[in-house]
N, C-alpha and C positions, 0 to 999 in steps of 0.2 A: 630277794627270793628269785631263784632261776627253775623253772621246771622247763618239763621238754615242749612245752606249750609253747612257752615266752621265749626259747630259742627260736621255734617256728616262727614265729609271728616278729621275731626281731625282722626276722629279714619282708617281712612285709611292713613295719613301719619306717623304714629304711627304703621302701618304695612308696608309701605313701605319704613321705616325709611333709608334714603339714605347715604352716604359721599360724598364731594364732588370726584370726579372718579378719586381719586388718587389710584387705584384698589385692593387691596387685600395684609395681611398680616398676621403674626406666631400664629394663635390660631388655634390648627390642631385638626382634630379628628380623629383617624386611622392613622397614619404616616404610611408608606408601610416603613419594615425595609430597601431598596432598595432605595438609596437616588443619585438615576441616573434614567434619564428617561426611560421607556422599545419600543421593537420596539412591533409589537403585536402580532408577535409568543412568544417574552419572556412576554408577558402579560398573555396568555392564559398557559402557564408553570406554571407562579406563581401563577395563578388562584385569581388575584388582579387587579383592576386597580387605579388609584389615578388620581383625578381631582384637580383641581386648581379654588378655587372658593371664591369670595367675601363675606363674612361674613352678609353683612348691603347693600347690594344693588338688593331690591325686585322690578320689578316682577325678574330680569334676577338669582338671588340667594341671602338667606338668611339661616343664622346657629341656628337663636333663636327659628322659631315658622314654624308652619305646615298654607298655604304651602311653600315649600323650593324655588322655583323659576322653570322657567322653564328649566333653566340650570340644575341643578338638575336632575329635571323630564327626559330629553333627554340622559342624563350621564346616571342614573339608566337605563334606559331603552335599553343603549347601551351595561352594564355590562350584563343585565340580558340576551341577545344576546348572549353575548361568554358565557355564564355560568360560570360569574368570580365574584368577591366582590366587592362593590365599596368603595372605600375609597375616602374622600372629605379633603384636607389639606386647612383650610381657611388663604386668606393671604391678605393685604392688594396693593401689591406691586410685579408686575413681575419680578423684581428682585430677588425676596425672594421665586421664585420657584426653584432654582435647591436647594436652603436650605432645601425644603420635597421632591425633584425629582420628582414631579406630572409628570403622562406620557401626561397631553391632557388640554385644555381648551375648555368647552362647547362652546363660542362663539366668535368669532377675526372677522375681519372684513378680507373679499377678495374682495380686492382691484385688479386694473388692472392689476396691474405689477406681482401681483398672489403671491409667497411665500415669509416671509418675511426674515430676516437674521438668525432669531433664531428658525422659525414655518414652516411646513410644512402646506399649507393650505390646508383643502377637497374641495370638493365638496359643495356651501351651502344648507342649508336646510331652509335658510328664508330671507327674503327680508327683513333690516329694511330701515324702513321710515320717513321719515321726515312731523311734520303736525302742522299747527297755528291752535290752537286751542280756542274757547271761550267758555262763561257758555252757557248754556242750553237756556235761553233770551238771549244772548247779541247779538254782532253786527257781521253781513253775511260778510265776506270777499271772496271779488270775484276776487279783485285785489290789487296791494301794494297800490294804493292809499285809498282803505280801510281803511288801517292804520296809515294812518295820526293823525287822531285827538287820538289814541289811545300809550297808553303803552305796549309795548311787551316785555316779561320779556325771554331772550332766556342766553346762555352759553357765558360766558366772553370772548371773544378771539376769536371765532368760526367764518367759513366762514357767517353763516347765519347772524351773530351778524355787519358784515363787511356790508352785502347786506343792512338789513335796515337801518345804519349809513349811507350808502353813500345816500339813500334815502330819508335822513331828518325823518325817522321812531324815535319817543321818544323809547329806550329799560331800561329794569333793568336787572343791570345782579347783583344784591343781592341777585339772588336766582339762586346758579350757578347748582343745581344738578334738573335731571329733578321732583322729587317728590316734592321739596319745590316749583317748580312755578305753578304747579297742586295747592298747597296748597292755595297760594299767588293770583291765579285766585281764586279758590273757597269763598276766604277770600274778595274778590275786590279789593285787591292793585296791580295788574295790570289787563288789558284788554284783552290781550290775551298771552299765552304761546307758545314756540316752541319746543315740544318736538317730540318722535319716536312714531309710531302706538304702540312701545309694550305697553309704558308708558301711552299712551293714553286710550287704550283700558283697562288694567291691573286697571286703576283708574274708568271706569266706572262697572265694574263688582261691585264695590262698590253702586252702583244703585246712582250715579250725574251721569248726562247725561251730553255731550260736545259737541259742535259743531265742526265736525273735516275738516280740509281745508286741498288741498294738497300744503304744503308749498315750495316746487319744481319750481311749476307752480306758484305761486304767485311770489314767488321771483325772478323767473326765474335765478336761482342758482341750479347747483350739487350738491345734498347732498345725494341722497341715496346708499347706497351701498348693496351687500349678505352679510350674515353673515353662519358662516360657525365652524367648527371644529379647533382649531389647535393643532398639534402634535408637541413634543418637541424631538429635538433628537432622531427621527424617521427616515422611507425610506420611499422608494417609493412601496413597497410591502403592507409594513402598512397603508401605505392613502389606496390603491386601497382597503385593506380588512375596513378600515371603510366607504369608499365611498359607496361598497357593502351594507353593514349596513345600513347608510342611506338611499340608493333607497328602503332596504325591508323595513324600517318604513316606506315610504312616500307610497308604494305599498299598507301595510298592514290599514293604516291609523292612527297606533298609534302614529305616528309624528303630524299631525295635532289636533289629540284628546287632547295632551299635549297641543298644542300652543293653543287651541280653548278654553282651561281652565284657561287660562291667559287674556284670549280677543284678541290673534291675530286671525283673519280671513285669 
């Protein structure tokens, strides 16, 4: 099936060309000779800092084509703060960061329990979200019975994938990463998608319009979390001086300006 949708939006999965989120691996650019994490007084000594970023997963970062992600965007704009360099080591796999000692990742999730065993978490600087989404015509969902007679193409395994199973909801989960089932609705092989406001909004800047639901409230399932900073082999000195950092972009508004250029609101 081709319509004049799924031509449009070809060329925007083609720029948000995804893998499925087995996240990051060894095609670096800049290696920081320092293949140990820094805290952020030895960051601003070396006058470097090194990020850890996925290669092939736009809006949140890409290494081929301008623009870079907004992971990216928030990185740069953290370095340009200390007055340091930023160096970006792309990698498929968190394992395979202390292999380039990247000191930080643009965005981890803070969860309740707050830091994880190997990350130091900040402060977040964004809320992601959970949203079912339809084309531009399609069908209002106001509640899961909505989705009944439809197809929901959501993430294989996932709590959400759990809520409309047990609700006799039809899902596809052949399109396990969120760009392909943006594609997959655009195309009509399924009804609606469950993706994050980033991926939401990040596809309609492409000018398809989506009908976005808050999938929370439909499903009456947990899913959203903050998203936030994580620091590797870091202290507690160095979150407090990037938590600083972030309250003055969110002060100053270029934290929002970045996200606004992606489509988060």
């Amino acid at each position: 099936m081709c319509t004049k949708t799924g031509k449009l939006t070809t060329r925007f999965a083609m720029r948000i060309k995804t893998v499925v989120i087995s996240f990051m691996a060894l095609a670096v650019i800049g290696i920081s000779p320092v293949l140990h994490a820094q805290t952020l007084s030895e960051i601003k000594a070396s006058g470097e800092i090194n990020l850890c970023a996925n290669p092939e997963q736009m809006p949140f970062s890409q290494r081929a084509d301008a623009p870079e992600g907004f992971q990216i965007d928030v990185a740069r704009a953290i370095a340009e703060k200390l007055d340091v360099s930023l160096n970006v080591s792309w990698i498929f796999s968190k394992r395979q960061a202390k292999k380039v000692g990247c000191d930080f990742y643009a965005g981890v999730a803070r969860l309740k329990e707050g830091d994880s065993k190997y990350l130091l978490i900040t402060d977040p600087y964004m809320r992601l979200e959970f949203k079912l989404v339809t084309r531009d015509n399609g069908p209002i969902i106001n509640s899961i019975a909505d989705l009944k007679p439809l197809v929901v193409g959501v993430s294989p395994g996932s709590i959400a994938s759990h809520a409309l199973t047990i609700n006799h909801i039809s899902i596809a989960v052949r399109f396990p990463d969120e760009a392909s089932r943006l594609q997959a609705l655009a195309d009509g092989l399924i009804d609606a998608a469950l993706v994050t406001n980033v991926s939401s909004g990040w596809f309609q800047t492409g000018q398809t319009k989506l009908q976005v639901f808050d999938a929370e409230r439909i499903l009456n399932t947990e899913l959203n979390y903050d998203y936030a900073l994580g620091l590797r082999r870091s202290d507690d000195d160095s979150r407090k001086g990037f938590n600083q950092l972030l309250a003055e972009m969110r002060g100053d508004g270029s934290l929002s300006n970045i996200l606004n250029r992606y489509g988060v609101q």
